[in-house]
C-alpha positions as CSV (number, residue, x, y, z in Angstrom):
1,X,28.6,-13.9,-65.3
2,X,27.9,-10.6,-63.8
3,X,24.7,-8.7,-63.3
4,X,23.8,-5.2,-61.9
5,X,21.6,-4.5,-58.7
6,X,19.1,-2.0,-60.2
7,X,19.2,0.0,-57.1
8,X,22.9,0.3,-55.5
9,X,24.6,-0.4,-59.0
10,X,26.5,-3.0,-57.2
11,X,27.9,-6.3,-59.1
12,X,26.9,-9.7,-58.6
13,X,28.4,-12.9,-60.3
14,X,25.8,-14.9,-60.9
15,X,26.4,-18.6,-60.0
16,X,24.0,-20.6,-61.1
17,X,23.4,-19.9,-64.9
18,X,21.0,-22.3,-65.7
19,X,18.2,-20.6,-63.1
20,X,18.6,-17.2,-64.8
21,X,18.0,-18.6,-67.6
22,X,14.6,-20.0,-66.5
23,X,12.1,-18.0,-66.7
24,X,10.2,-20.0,-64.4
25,X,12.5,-19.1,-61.5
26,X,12.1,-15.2,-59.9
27,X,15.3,-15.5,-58.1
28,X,18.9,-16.1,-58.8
29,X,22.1,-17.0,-56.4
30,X,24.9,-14.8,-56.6
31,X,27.6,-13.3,-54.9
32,X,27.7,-9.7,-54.1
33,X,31.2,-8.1,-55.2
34,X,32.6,-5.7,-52.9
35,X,35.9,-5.6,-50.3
36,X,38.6,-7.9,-51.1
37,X,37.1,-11.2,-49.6
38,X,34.0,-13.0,-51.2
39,X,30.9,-13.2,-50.1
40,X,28.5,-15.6,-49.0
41,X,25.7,-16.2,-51.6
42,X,22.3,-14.8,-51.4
43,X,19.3,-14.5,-53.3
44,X,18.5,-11.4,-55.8
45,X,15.2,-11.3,-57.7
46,X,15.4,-11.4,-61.3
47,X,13.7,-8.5,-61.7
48,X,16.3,-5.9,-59.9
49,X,18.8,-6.6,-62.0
50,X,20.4,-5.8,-65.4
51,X,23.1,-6.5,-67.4
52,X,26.6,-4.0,-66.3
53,X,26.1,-2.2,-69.7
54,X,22.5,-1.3,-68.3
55,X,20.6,-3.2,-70.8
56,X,17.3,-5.3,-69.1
57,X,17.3,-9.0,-69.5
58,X,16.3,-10.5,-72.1
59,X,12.3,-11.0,-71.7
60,X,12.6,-14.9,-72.5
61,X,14.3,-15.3,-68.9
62,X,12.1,-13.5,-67.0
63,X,8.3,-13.7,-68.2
64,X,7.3,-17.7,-68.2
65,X,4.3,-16.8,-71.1
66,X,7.7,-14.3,-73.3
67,X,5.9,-16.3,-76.7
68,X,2.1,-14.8,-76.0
């Protein structure tokens, strides 16, 4: 899957779905897509990124307390 950096609009697959799914977790691994060879993973907070269209995550994988 790939998300958006917020701030430089740059790609990132995401490599480890189940911890963006949990919104006990603030941080996600992924790779940051530019040049031609891949990069090494690093991780992005949840927060400063969005889906390519632009659309925020969903609040259920973010805030631990989404059901209050």
């Amino acid at each position: 899957m790939f998300l958006q950096d917020k701030s430089s609009d740059t790609l990132i697959e995401i490599t480890d779905l189940e911890t963006l799914f949990n919104p006990l977790r603030n941080e996600i691994e992924g790779r940051i897509q530019e040049g031609e060879e891949e990069q090494d993973p690093q991780a992005f907070p949840k927060q400063d990124l969005t889906f390519a269209s632009g659309e925020n995550l969903p609040r259920c994988w973010i805030d631990p307390n989404y059901r209050n």
